[in-house]
C-alpha positions as CSV (number, residue, x, y, z in Angstrom):
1,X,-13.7,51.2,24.4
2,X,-17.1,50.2,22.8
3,X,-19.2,53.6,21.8
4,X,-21.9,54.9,23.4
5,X,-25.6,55.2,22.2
6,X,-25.0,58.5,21.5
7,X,-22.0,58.3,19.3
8,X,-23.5,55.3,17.1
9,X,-26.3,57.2,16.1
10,X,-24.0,59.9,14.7
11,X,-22.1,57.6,13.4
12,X,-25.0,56.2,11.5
13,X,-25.8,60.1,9.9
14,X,-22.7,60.1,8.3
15,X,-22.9,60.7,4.3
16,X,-21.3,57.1,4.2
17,X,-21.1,54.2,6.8
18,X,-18.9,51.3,5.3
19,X,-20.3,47.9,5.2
20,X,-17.2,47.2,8.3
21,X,-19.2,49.6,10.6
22,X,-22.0,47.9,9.7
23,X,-21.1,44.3,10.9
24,X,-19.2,45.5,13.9
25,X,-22.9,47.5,15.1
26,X,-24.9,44.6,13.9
27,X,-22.7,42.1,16.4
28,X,-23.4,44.5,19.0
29,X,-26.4,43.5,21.3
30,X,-27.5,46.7,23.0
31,X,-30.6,47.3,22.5
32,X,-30.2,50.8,21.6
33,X,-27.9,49.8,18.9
34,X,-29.9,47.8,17.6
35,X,-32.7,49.9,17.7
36,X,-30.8,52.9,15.8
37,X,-29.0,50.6,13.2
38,X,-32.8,48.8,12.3
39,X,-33.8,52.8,11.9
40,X,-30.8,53.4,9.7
41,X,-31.5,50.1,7.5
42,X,-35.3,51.5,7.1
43,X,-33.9,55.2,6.0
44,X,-31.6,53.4,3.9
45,X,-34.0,51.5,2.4
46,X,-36.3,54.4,1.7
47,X,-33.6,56.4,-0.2
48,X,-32.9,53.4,-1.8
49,X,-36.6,53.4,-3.4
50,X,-36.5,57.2,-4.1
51,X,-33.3,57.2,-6.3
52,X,-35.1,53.9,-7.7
53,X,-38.2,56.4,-8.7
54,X,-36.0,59.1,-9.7
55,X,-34.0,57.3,-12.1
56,X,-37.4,56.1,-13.6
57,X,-38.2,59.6,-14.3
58,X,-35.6,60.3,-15.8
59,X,-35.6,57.4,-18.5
60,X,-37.3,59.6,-21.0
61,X,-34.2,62.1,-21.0
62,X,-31.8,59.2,-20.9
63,X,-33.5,58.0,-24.1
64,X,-33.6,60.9,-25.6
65,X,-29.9,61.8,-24.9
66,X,-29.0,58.4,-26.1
67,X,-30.3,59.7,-30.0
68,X,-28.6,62.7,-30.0
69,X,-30.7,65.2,-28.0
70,X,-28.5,67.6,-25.3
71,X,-31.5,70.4,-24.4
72,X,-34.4,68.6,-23.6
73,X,-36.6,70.9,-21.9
74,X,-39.7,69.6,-19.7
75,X,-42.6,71.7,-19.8
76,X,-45.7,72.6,-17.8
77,X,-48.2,75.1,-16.8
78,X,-50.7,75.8,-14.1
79,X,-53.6,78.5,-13.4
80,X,-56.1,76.7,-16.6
81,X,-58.9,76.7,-13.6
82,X,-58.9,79.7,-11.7
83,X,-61.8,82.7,-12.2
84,X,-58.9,84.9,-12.0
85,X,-54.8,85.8,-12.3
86,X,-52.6,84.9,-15.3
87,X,-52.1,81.7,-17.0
88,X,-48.2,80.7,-16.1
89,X,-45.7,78.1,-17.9
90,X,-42.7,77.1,-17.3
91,X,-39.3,75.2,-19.7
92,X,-37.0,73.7,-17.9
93,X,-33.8,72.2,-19.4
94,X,-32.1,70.2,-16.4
95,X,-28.1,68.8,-16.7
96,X,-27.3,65.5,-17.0
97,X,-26.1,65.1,-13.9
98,X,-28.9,66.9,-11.9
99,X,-29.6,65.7,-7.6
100,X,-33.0,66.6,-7.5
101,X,-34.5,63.5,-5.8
102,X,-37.3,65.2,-4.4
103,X,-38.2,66.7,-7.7
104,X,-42.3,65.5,-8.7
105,X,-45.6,66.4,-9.3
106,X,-45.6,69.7,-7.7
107,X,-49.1,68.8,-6.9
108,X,-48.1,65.9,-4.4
109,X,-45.7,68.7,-2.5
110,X,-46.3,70.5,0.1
111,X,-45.6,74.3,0.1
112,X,-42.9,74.2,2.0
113,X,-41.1,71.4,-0.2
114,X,-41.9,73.4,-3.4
115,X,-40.4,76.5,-2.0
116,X,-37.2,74.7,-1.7
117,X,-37.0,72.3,-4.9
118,X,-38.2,75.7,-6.4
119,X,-35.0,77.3,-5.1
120,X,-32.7,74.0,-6.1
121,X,-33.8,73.9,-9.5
122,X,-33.2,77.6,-9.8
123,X,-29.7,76.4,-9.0
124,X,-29.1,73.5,-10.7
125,X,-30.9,74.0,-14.2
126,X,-28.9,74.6,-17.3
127,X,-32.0,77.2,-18.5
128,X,-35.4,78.0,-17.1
129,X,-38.1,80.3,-19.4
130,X,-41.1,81.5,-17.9
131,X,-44.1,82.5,-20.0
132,X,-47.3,83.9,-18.6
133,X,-50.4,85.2,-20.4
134,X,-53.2,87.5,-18.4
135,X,-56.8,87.1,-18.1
136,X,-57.5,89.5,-21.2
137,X,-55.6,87.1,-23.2
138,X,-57.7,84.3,-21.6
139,X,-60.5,85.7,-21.8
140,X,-59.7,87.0,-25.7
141,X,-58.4,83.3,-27.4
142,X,-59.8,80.8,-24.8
143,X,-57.9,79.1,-21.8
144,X,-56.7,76.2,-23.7
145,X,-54.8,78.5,-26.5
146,X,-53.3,81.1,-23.8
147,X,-52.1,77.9,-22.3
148,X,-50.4,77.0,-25.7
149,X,-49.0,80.7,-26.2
150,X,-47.9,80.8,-22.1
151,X,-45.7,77.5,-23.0
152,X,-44.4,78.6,-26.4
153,X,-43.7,81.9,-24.9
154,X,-41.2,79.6,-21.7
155,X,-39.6,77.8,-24.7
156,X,-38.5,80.9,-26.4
157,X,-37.3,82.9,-23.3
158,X,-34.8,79.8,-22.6
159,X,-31.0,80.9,-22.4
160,X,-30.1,78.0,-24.0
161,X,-32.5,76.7,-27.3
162,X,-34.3,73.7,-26.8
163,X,-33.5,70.7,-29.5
164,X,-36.3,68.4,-27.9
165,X,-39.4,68.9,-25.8
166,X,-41.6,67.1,-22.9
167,X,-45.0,68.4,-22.3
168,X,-47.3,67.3,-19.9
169,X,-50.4,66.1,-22.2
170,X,-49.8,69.1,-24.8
171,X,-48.3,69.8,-28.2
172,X,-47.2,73.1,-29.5
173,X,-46.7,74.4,-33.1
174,X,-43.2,74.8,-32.8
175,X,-40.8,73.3,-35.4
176,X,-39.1,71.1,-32.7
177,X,-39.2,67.0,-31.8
178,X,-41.7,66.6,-29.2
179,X,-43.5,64.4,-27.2
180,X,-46.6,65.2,-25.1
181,X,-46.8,62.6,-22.1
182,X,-50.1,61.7,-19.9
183,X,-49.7,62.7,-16.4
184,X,-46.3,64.0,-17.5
185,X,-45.3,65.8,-14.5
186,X,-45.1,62.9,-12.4
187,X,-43.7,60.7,-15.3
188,X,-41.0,63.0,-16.1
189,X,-38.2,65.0,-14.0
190,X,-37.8,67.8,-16.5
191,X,-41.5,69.0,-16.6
192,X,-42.1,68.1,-12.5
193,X,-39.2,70.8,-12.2
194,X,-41.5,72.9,-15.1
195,X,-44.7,72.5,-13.2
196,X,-42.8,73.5,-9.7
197,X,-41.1,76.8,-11.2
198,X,-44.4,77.7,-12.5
199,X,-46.6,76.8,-9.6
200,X,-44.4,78.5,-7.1
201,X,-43.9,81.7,-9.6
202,X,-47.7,81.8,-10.0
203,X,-48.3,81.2,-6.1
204,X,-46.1,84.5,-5.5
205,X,-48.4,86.4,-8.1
206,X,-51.4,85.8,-6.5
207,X,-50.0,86.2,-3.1
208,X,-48.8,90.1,-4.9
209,X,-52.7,90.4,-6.2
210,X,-53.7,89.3,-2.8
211,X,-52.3,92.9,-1.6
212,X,-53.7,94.7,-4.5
213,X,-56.9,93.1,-4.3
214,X,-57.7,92.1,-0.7
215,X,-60.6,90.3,0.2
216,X,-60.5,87.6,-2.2
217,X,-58.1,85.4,-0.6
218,X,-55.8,85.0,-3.6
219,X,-53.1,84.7,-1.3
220,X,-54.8,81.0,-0.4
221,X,-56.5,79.8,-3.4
222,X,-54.8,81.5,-5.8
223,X,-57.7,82.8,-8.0
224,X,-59.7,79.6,-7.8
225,X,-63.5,79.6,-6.7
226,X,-63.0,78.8,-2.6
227,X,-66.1,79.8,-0.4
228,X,-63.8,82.6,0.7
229,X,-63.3,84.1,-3.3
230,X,-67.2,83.7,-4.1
231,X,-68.1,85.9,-1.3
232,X,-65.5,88.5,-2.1
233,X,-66.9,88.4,-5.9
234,X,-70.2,88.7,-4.1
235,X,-69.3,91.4,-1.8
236,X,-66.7,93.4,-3.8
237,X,-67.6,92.4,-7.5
238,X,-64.9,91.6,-10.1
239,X,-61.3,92.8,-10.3
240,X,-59.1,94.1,-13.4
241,X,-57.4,90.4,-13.0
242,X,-60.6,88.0,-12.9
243,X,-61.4,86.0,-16.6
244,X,-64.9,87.8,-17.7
245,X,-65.5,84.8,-19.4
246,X,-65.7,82.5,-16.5
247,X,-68.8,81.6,-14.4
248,X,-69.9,83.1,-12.4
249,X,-67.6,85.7,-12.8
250,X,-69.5,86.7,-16.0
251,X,-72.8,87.0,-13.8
252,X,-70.8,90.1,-12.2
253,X,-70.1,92.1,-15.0
């Protein structure tokens, strides 16, 4: 007895669907078969061109691990443009073997997607460091060098010691083999994981400042200049966490 509909389109989620079942469906001429196996060739065909872009992300640590290398850590950092919160980095050193398809730019994610590559690389990384640096700091040696210190600070705190690194456009005065890549994050698996752990640990910062400091809207533009955090600055003035030497937060003090 032929299957129905119903049970071809499970049949077509199935982890695997041998190349057999595949001719068998395709000789079928019910529409709705039809229908649900051209829907399975176009999911197929998608997945197909993600692991193609995956593995091409991962070319620099296959490189790298083909001269030796074993910890290569990706790094990355967000918060250099807010007017207020920490500057936060992240080092990620990833297995060979890692399944994180999704894994990019954490910028071209969603929030909901970051929140749960950020929980799957939690899972599958060999070490993650995180390294943050305040607004005095900031505000003391200049974004660009708490930036520096914020990433050396990720590298040290790794479990496991780092014998190569990937930085998205930076190089730090460390005594290891680096190389600093444009656009990095999206170039590079290792520092998209770097630039999601430390996006979605800054994100839950704010969100915490958000409570302490209410009326700002950290909790939505995480310390950057919205329409929403000019008029709290305007109403409320600046906080212990704001960078003094950002306009126009300086035209508060």
């Amino acid at each position: 007895m032929s299957l129905t509909i119903t049970q071809v389109k499970q049949l077509l989620q199935a982890p695997t669907v041998s190349p057999e079942t595949l001719a068998q469906l395709a000789q079928d001429e019910r529409k709705g078969v039809q229908q649900a196996l051209k829907s399975f060739t176009k999911q197929q065909e998608k997945l197909a061109a993600k692991k193609a872009a995956f593995l091409a992300r991962l070319s620099f640590e296959r490189d790298l691990r083909q001269h030796g290398y074993q910890a290569i850590a990706g790094i990355d950092e967000v918060g250099r443009g807010p007017l207020a919160g920490p500057v936060v980095a992240a080092a990620v050193i990833l297995p060979v073997d890692c399944d994180l398809l999704e894994v990019n730019d954490s910028k071209q994610l969603s929030l909901k997607k970051r929140e749960e590559l950020f929980t799957k690389i939690q899972a599958e990384a060999l070490a993650i460091g995180i390294g943050i640096q305040d607004q005095d700091v900031i505000d003391r040696v200049n974004i660009y060098q708490a930036t520096k210190l914020a990433m050396m600070e990720a590298v040290e705190k790794l479990a496991i010691p780092a014998d190569y690194l990937l930085l998205d456009a930076m190089k730090l005065d460390l005594p290891l083999p680096q190389t600093s890549l444009i656009k990095g994050d999206a170039r590079s698996v290792s520092i998209a994981a770097a630039s999601i752990i430390a996006k979605v640990t800054r994100d839950h910062l704010m969100a915490d400042y958000d409570k302490l400091y209410p009326g700002y809207g950290f909790a939505h533009n995480a310390g950057y200049g919205t329409a929403e955090h000019l008029a709290g600055l305007a109403a409320e003035g600046i906080t212990p966490i704001h960078r003094k030497t950002f306009a126009p937060v300086k035209e508060y003090l």
